[in-house]
Structure formats: C-alpha cells, structure tokens
N, C-alpha and C positions, 0 to 999 in steps of 0.2 A: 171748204173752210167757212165755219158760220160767222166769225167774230172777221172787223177788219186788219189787215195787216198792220202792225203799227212799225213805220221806220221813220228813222232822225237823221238829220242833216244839218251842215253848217251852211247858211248863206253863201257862195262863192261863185259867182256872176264870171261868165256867161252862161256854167254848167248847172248851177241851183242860184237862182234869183227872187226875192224876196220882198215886194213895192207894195205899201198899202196892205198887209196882209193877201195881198196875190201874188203866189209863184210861177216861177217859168222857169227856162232855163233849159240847157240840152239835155243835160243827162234824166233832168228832172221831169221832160217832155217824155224823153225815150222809154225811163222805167214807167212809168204812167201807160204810154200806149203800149207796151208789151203786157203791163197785168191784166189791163182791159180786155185782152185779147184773150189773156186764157181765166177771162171773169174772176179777177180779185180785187175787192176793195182793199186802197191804200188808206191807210187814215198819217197822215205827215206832220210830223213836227222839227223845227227850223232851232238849231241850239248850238252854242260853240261848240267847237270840236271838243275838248276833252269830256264834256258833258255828256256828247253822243254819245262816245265811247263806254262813259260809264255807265251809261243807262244799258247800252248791249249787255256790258261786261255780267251786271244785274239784274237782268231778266227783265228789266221797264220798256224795254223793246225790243221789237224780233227782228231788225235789222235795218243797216246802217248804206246812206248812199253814198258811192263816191268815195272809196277808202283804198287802200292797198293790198296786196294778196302778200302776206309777209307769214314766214314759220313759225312765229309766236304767237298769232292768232289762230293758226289752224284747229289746235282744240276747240273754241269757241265760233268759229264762223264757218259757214258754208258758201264757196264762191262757184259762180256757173264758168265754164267754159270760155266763155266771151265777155271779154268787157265791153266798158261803155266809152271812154276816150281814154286818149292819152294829155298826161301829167308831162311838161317840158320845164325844168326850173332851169332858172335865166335869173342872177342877179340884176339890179337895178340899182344907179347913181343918181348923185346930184349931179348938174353941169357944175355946178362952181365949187363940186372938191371929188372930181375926176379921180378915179381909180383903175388903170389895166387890169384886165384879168384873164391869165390863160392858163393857171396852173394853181393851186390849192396853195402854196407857197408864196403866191401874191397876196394872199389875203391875211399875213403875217401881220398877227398886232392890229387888226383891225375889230371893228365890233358889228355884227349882221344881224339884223333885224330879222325875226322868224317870228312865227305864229308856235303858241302853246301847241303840245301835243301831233305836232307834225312831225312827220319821216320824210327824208330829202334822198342823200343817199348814204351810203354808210361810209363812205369816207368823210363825206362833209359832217354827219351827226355825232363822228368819234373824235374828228379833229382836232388838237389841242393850240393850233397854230393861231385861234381867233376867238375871239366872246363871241357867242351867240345870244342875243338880248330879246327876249318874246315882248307881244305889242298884243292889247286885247282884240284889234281888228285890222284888217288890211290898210284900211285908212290912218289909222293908229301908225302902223309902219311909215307907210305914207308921206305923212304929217312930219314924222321924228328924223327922214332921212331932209326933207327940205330942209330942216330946224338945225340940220348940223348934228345930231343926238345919236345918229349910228353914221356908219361910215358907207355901207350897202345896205338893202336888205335884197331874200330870196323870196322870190315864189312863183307861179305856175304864169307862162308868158303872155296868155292868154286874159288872164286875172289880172297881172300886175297893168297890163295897156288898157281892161276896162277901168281898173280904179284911178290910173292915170286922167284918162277921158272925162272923168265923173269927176273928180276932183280940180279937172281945170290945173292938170301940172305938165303937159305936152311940152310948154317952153322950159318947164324947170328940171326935168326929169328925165333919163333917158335911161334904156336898155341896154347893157352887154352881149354883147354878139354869143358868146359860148354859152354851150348847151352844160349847167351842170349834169345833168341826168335827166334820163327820161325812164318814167312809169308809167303801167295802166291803171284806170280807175273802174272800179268796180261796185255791185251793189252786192252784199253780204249780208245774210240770214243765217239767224242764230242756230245752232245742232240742236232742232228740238226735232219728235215726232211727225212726220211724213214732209219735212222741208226739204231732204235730199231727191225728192221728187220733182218738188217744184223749183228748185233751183236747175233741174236739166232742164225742165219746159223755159223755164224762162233764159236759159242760155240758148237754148235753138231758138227760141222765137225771138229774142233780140237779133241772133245771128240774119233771121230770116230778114226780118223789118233793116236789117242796116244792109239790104240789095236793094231797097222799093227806092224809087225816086225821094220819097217822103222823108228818106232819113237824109240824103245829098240837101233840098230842100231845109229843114232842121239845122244841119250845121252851117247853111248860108249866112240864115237868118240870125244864128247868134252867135258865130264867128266874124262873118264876113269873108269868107273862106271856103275851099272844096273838100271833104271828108279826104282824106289820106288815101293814096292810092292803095299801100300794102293795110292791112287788117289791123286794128290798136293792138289785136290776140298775140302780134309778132313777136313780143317777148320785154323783160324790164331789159334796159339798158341804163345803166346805172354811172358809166364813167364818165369823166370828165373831158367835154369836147367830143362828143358823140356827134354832133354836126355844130354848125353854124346855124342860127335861127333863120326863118325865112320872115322879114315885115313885110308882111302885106294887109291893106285895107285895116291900117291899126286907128283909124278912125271908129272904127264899128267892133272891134275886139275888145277883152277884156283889157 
C-alpha cells in the first residue's frame, strides 16, 4: 500500500488520548503496533464522533478506531476478527441528587446525558421512559451532571473515572454499580479494493500481540488494571445488569 492509511478517531482517554497534539492511549497504542508489524503507515486524525463517522461514510477516510460491529454498517465497514477492548456502560451521578438504578424503569422521567452519535444498547437508545440530552464532550456531560442540568449521564466506565480524575470531581461524583451493557470496540476499514486482506492480517496479528506480555503491560499502564481473563472477542452483551462493575485502582482509570 503506497499512500498512508488514513483513520479517525474521537479523543476518549484511556483508549485514544490526545495532550499537546501527542496521542496515546490503549487502543491507539495497540493498532499502531499491529500496522507496524505488517509495515503500514497510519496517518491519524482526532475529530468528534459524528464527524468520524461521516468522513468514513464519505470516502474522507478509510477507517475509523474504536466503533461497534453493528448490521447497519456492515455494507460500509470491514471488521477483523478480534477486537481491541471492551465498551462497559455504567451510568454516573451527582452525590447530592442520588438516583438508584437497577432496572430501565428507574430511569422514568429522568433526563441522561449521552454523547452525539453514540450506540449504548438498544433498549436504552429506543427507550421512551427518559430524555436523552447530548453534551459536545465528556467533560461537557460532566460539567452539566455537577450543575444539576441532567439527572445522570452514560458512558464507558473506564472514561467516565478518567474524566472524573481530570476534572477533580472524585468527591462530587460517583458511579453506579450496574452494568448497562457491555460491547466490543473495534478498528474498521472502509470495503474498498484489497482491505479484506488486510483486515485478517490485522485481526491475527492483533490476536497474536494481545498473548505477548507487552499487551498485559499496555493495559496496566492505561487502565491501571489486568487485561480480562476471557478474550474482548467473547461476544456483545447488551443487557442490563450483565454484572456488577469491579472499581479498582480508579485513581489511574479513566
């Protein structure tokens, strides 16, 4: 391939991190040393989600990091084998206007903070029981759930305890225990000429790199955490109250 790859991405720390015009991040480490491996230049550009999206959708880019493997993309995207993590959404409260949550019916008459152009799961995204209110950034959410302006908001448990951390809200803010759903995140390339190639190589050679020490390593370092004993590949699990979250080391988590 003579031209470099060009894929997009949203900021979203600890898996794509964005400081100073220098990335990191897991997922963003991981596809990086998998191209390397089978000698592709990436050339990366960092853009809100729906933007990504439309650039894929458009041909502005040949593929996108960190998305969902869903049947209404499948004309347009090609996914490897193996993803890169898994997606855990976990609403998040103020302390001082507490809300239970163990059932989609608690959230009656409430209004949740979500990000533009996200998929959670589909009972929570058809639900008619709650407003769902978008924010331009996590911090945005953030910001509106201290302020009193949403009631919750949603997002990936790992993200919602780094923006916590960053934002200096640990005393004001806290996690819910239930799991709304868990997905895998994936990196997907556009159906053009000879990508269905390089999407197997790069689904075994991710596979291979997430046995090396180097990948347990990776997710230490931007989790604070052990890679998942079962495979991310294990499948979406989508319902609600799939487990109980585990906090640990949420000093160092998103």
């Amino acid at each position: 391939m003579g031209e470099k790859l060009r894929i997009v991405t949203e900021p979203w720390s600890p898996y794509v991190t964005v400081d100073d015009q220098q990335a990191s991040g897991l997922d963003y480490e991981m596809t990086n040393i998998v191209f390397k491996r089978l000698g592709i230049d990436v050339q990366w550009q960092f853009l809100p989600w729906k933007r990504c999206l439309m650039m894929v959708e458009q041909g502005e880019a040949d593929g996108v990091l960190d998305i969902f493997k869903v049947a209404e993309r499948e004309d347009l995207l090609l996914y490897p084998n193996e993803p890169l993590s898994d997606v855990n959404w976990v609403l998040f409260q103020s302390n001082d206007r507490p809300h239970p949550f163990n059932a989609l019916d608690d959230l009656h008459g409430l209004t949740i903070g979500v990000s533009p152009g996200y998929l959670y799961t589909p009972e929570f995204d058809t639900s008619s029981l709650f407003i769902r209110e978008p924010a331009p950034s996590h911090e945005a959410n953030f910001g509106k759930l201290v302020r009193g302006r949403i009631d919750l908001l949603v997002t990936d448990r790992l993200v919602g305890q780094e923006t916590i951390h960053q934002l200096k809200l640990r005393d004001k803010v806290s996690q819910l225990p239930l799991v709304l759903g868990r997905r895998p995140l994936y990196l997907a390339l556009r159906r053009n000429v000879g990508m269905d190639l390089l999407m197997q190589r790069f689904g075994a050679e991710l596979k291979r790199f997430k046995l090396e020490p180097a990948y347990a390593q990776l997710v230490a370092r931007y989790t604070g955490e052990e890679p998942p004993t079962l495979p991310a590949s294990s499948g979406d699990q989508s319902a609600i109250g799939v487990e109980k979250t585990v906090e640990q080391h949420e000093s160092s988590a998103l």
